[in-house]
C-alpha positions as CSV (number, residue, x, y, z in Angstrom):
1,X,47.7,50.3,31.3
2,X,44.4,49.4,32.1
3,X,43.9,53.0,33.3
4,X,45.2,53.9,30.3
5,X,42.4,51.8,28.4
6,X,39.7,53.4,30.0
7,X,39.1,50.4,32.8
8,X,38.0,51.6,36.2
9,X,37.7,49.0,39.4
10,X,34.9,48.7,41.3
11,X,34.7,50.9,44.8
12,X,34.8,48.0,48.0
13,X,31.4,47.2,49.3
14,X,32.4,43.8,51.9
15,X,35.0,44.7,54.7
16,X,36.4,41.9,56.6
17,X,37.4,43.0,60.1
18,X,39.5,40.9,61.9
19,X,38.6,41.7,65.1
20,X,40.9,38.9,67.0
21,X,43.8,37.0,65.4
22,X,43.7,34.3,68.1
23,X,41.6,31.1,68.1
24,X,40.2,28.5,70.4
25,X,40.1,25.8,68.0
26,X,42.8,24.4,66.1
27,X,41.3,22.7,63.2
28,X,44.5,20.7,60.9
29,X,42.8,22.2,57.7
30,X,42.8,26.1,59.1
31,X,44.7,27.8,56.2
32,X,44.7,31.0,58.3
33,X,47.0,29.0,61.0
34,X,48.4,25.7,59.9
35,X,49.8,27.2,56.6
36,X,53.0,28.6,55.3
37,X,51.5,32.1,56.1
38,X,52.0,32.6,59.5
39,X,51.6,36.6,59.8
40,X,49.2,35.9,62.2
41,X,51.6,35.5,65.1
42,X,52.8,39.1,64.5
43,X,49.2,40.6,65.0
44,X,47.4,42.1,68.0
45,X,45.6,40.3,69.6
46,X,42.3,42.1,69.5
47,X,41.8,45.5,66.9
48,X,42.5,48.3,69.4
49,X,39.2,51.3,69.9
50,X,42.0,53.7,67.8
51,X,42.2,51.1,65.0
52,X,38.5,50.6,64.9
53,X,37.9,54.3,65.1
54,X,40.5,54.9,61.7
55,X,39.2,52.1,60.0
56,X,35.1,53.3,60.2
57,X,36.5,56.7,59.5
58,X,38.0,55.0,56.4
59,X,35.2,53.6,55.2
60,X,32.7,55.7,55.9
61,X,34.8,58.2,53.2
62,X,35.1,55.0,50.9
63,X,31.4,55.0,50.4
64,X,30.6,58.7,50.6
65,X,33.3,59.0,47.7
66,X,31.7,56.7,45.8
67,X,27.9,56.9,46.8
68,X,27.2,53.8,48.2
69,X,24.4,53.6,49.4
70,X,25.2,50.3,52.0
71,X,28.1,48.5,53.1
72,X,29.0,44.8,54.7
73,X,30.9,44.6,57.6
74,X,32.2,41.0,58.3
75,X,33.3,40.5,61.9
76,X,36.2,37.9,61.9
77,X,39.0,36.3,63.0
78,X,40.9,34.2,64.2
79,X,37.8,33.7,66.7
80,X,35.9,37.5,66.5
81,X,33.5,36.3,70.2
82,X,37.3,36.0,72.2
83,X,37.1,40.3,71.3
84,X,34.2,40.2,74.0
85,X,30.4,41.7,74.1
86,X,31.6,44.6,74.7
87,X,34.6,45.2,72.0
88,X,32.0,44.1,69.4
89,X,29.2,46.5,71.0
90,X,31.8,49.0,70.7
91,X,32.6,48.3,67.2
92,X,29.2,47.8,66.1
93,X,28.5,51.3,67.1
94,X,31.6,53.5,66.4
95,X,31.2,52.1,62.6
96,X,27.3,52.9,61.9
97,X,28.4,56.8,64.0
98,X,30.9,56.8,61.5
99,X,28.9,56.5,58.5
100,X,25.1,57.7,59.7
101,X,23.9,58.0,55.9
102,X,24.8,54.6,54.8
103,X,23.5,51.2,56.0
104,X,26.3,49.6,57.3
105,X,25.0,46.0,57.8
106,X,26.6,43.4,59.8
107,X,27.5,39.5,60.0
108,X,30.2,37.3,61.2
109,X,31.3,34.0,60.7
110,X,32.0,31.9,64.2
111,X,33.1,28.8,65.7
112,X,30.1,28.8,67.7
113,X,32.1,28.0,70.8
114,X,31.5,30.5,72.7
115,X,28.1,31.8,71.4
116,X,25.1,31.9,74.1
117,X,22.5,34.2,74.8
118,X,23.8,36.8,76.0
119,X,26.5,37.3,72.4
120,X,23.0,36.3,70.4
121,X,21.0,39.1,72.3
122,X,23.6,42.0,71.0
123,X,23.4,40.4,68.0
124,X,19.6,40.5,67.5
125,X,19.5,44.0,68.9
126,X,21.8,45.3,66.4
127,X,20.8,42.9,63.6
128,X,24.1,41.1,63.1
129,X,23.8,37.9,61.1
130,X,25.7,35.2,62.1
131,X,27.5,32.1,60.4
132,X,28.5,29.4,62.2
133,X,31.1,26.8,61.3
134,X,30.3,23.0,61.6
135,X,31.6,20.1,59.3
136,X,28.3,17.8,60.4
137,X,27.8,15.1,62.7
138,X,29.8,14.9,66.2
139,X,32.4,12.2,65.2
140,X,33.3,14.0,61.6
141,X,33.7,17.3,62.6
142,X,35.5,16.3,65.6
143,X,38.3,14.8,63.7
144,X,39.5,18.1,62.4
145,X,37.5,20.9,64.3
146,X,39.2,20.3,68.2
147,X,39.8,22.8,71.2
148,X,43.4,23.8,71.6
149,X,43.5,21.4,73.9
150,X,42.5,18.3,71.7
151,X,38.5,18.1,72.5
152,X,36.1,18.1,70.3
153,X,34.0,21.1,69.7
154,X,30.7,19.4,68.2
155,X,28.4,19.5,71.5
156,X,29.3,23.6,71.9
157,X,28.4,24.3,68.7
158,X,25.6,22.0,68.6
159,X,24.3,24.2,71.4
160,X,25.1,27.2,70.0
161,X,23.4,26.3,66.7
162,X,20.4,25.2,68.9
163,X,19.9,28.6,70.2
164,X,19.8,30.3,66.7
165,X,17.4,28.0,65.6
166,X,15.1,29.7,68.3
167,X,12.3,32.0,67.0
168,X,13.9,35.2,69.2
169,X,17.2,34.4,67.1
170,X,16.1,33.1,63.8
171,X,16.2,36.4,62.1
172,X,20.3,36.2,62.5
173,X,20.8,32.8,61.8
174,X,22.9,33.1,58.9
175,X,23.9,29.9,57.8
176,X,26.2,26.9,58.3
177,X,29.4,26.7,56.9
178,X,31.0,23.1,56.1
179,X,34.6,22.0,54.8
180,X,34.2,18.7,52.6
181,X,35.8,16.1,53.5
182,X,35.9,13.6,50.9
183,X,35.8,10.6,53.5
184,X,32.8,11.6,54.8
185,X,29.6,10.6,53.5
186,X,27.8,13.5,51.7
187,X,24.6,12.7,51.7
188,X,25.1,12.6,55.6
189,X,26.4,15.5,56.2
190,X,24.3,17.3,54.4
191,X,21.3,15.7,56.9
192,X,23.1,16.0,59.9
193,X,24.0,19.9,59.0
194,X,20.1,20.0,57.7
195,X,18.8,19.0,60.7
196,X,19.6,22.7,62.3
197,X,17.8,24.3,60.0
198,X,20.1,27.0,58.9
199,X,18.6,28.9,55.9
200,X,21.9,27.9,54.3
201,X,24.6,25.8,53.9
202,X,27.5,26.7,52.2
203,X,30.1,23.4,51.2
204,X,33.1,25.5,51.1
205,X,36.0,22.7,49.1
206,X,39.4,22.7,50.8
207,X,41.7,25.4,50.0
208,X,44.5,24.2,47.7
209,X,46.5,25.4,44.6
210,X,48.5,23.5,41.7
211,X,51.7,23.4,43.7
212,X,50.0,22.0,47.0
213,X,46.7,20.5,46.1
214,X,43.4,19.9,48.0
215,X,43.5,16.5,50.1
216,X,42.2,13.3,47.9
217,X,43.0,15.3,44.6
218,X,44.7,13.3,42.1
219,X,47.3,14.4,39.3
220,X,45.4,13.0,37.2
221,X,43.5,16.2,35.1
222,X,40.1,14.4,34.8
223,X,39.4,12.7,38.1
224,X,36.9,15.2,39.9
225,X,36.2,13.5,43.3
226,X,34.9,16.5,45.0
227,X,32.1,17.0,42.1
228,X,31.3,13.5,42.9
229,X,30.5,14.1,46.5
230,X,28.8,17.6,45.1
231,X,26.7,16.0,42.8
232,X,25.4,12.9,45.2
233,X,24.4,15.9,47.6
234,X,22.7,18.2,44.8
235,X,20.6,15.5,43.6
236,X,19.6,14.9,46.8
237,X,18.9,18.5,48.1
238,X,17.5,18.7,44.9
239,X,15.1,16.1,45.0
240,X,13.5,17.2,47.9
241,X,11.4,19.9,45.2
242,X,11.8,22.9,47.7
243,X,13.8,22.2,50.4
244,X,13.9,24.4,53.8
245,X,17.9,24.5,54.0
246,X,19.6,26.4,50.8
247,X,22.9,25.3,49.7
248,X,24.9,28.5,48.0
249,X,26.9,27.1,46.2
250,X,23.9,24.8,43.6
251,X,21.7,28.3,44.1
252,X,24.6,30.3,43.0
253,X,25.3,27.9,39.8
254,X,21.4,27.4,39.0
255,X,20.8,31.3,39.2
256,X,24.1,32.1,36.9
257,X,23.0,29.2,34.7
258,X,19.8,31.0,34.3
259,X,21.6,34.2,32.9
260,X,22.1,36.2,36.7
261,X,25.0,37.3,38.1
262,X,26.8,35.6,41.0
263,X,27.2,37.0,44.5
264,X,30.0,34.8,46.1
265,X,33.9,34.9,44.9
266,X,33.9,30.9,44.9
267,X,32.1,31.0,41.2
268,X,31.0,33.2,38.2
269,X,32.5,36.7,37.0
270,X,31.3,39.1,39.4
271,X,34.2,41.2,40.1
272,X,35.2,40.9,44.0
273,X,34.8,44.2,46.3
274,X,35.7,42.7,49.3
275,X,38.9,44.0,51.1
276,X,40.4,42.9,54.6
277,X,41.1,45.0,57.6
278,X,43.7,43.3,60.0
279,X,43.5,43.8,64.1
280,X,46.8,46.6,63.0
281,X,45.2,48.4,60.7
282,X,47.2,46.2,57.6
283,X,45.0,46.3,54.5
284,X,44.9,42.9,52.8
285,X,43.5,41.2,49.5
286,X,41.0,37.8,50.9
287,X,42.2,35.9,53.3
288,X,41.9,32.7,50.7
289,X,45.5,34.2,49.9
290,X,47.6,33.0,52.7
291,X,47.0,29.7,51.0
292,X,49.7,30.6,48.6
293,X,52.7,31.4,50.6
294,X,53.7,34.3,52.9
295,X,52.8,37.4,52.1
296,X,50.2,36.5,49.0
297,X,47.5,38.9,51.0
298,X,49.2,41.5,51.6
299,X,48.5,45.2,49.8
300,X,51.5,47.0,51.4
301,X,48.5,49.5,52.8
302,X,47.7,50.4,56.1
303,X,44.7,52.4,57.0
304,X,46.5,54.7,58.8
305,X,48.3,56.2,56.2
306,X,46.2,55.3,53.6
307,X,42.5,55.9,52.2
308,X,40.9,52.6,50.5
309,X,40.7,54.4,47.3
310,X,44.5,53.5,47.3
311,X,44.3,49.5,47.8
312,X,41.6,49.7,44.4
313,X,44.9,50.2,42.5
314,X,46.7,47.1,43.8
315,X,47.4,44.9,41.1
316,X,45.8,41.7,43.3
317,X,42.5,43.7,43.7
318,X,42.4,44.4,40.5
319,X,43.1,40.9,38.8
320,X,39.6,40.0,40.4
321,X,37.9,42.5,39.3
322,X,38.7,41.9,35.2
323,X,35.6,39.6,34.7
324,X,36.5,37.3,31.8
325,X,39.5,39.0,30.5
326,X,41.3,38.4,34.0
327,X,40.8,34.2,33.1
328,X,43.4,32.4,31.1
329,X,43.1,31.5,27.5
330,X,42.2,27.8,28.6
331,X,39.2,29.8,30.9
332,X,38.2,31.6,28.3
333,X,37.8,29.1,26.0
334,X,35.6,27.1,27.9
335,X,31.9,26.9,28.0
336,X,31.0,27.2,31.0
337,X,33.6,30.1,31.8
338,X,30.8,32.7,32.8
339,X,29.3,30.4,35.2
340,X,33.0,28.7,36.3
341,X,34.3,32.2,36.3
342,X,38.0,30.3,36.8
343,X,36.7,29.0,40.2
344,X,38.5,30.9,43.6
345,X,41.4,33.2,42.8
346,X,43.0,31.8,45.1
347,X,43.1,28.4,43.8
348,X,44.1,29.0,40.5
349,X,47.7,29.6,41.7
350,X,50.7,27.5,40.1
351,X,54.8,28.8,40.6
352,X,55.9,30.2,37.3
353,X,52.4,31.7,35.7
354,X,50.7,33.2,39.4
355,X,46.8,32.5,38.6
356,X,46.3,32.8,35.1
357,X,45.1,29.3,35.3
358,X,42.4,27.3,35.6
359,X,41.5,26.5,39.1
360,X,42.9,23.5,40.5
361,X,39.2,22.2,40.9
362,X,39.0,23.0,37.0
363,X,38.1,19.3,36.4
364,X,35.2,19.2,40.0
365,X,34.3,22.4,38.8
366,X,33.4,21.5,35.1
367,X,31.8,18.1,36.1
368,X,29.5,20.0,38.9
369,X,28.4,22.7,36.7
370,X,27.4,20.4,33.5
371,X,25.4,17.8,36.0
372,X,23.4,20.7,37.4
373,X,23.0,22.2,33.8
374,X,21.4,18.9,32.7
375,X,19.4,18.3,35.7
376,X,17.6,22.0,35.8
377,X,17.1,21.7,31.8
378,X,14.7,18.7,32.8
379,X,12.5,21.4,34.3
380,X,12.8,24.2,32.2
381,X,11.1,25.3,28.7
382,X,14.0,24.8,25.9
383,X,17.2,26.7,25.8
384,X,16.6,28.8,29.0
385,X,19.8,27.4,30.9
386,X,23.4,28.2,29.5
């Protein structure tokens, strides 16, 4: 039907590999392995040389079909530094042979665990940016980010993040990635994380949807806790004029409010090209999926037996890629629903209507986005923010 209409998607530019399914952490929030979702256990262990070799083949004819000119390749997990130096060498290699006329350019997010010097110089070498994961100070982040065996992971990461911060390694120093937790205090974290230096932070809210809901969200529709912890850290951050540490998530609202486009799936219309390669060659939608029950990722696609051009026409893929008309009526009658952009897919999920609703941060969302519309039109000439 939309075929029919005249609608074409957009060709994948952002692969997710999932180079390991395994962890060394077990953090109680991980909706990857603490969910209902547990395909996971049924996974390799690490993406065999044949599946790597298939799925650069695969892409490499994605982007030549559809003359693109450069790709992202996301190496993740599970844990993507338990695939080894060498595994990633190997993969890092067999997927710019693959494709010699396109920039493939690489990151991947980390625990930081296990990143030293010797991971970082590959990584400089072949230019892979690198996001590591951290949820601030030792004695927060050790209350949900432990080792398998119940230790805290703060000091190895606090290493590791020390070492990027180095002027060899700055250049692939990515970013820090935190999971708000609304007993924590924001305005702390967002020092303690700060005090790295990362060029960006990104406050990623817990995963959740209207039939299991984000920790400290209420039923009631117009409490918005986690825009208050938001907005105490954006006017700080804020404050500071121009600050050395970006956060992505204010940037991303202050640059759609100002009439761009957004480049993160978490917010605005911008319709998602991002597909997931697992270690078996399985083709699925985001991983934010798996927070809605088994098999809520999955394409039915392998890329064994199937070219990418083939997952474009999955129903899932398509649903983010509609803009506005893929938002509900309530959406689309809202006034911020170009910069809201119905919030996560993933989170917009309630039994009986799938996501045609709001997000279950609708309220957070709202709150967030009109503080930060009132504090930039402080600063600006009259009537250039939305």
């Amino acid at each position: 039907m939309l075929l029919a209409a005249g609608w074409q998607p957009k060709p994948f530019r952002q692969f997710i590999l999932k180079v390991h399914s395994r962890c060394n952490l077990a953090c109680d929030y991980c909706y990857v392995y603490t969910l209902a979702d547990q395909s996971w256990s049924g996974q390799p262990l690490v993406m065999s040389s044949e599946i790597v070799a298939v799925a650069a083949r695969r892409i490499a004819e994605h982007a030549a079909r559809h003359r693109i000119p450069a790709v992202q390749v996301i190496l993740h997990g599970g844990e993507p530094l338990l695939a080894g130096r060498d595994r990633l060498s190997e993969i890092i290699t067999t997927m710019r042979a693959a494709a010699p006329d396109v920039d493939v350019e690489f990151s991947m997010q980390t625990n930081g665990v296990l990143l030293d010097e010797d991971y970082l110089a590959l990584f400089a070498d072949q230019g892979v940016r690198v996001g590591v994961s951290l949820d601030g100070g030792e004695e927060v982040n050790d209350r949900h980010r432990k080792t398998v065996g119940g230790r805290g992971s703060y000091r190895a990461v606090a290493r590791a993040l020390e070492l990027l911060g180095r002027p060899e390694y700055r250049s692939v120093y990515g970013g820090i990635l935190c999971t708000i937790d609304l007993a924590n205090d924001p305005v702390e974290i967002y020092e303690s994380l700060a005090s790295f230096l990362p060029p960006k932070i990104d406050l990623l809210l817990p995963h959740g949807t209207w039939a299991e809901p984000p920790p400290g969200q209420s039923t009631d529709t117009s409490a918005a806790p986690y825009a208050d912890w938001l907005i105490t850290v954006f006017d700080h951050w804020y404050g500071q004029g121009q600050p050395v540490t970006g956060i992505r998530l204010f940037e991303e609202i202050i640059h759609l409010l100002l009439g761009g486009t957004s480049g993160v799936e978490t917010i605005g219309l911008t319709p998602s090209t991002l597909l997931v390669i697992e270690t078996d060659g399985t083709i699925e939608q985001s991983d934010f999926l798996k927070v809605v029950g088994p098999g809520a990722a999955m394409t039915g696609l392998n890329i064994t037996d199937h070219d990418l051009d083939q997952a474009l026409h999955h129903p899932g893929v398509a649903a983010r890629q509609l803009g506005l008309e893929g938002l509900s009526e309530t959406c689309r009658a809202c006034r911020f629903s170009t910069i809201c952009g119905g919030g996560l897919y993933a989170h917009r999920y309630r039994p009986g209507t799938g996501h045609l609703n709001p997000s279950v941060y609708c309220a957070d969302l709202y709150r967030l986005i009109h503080h930060v519309r009132s504090r930039i039109q402080r600063d600006l000439p009259k009537g250039q923010a939305h």
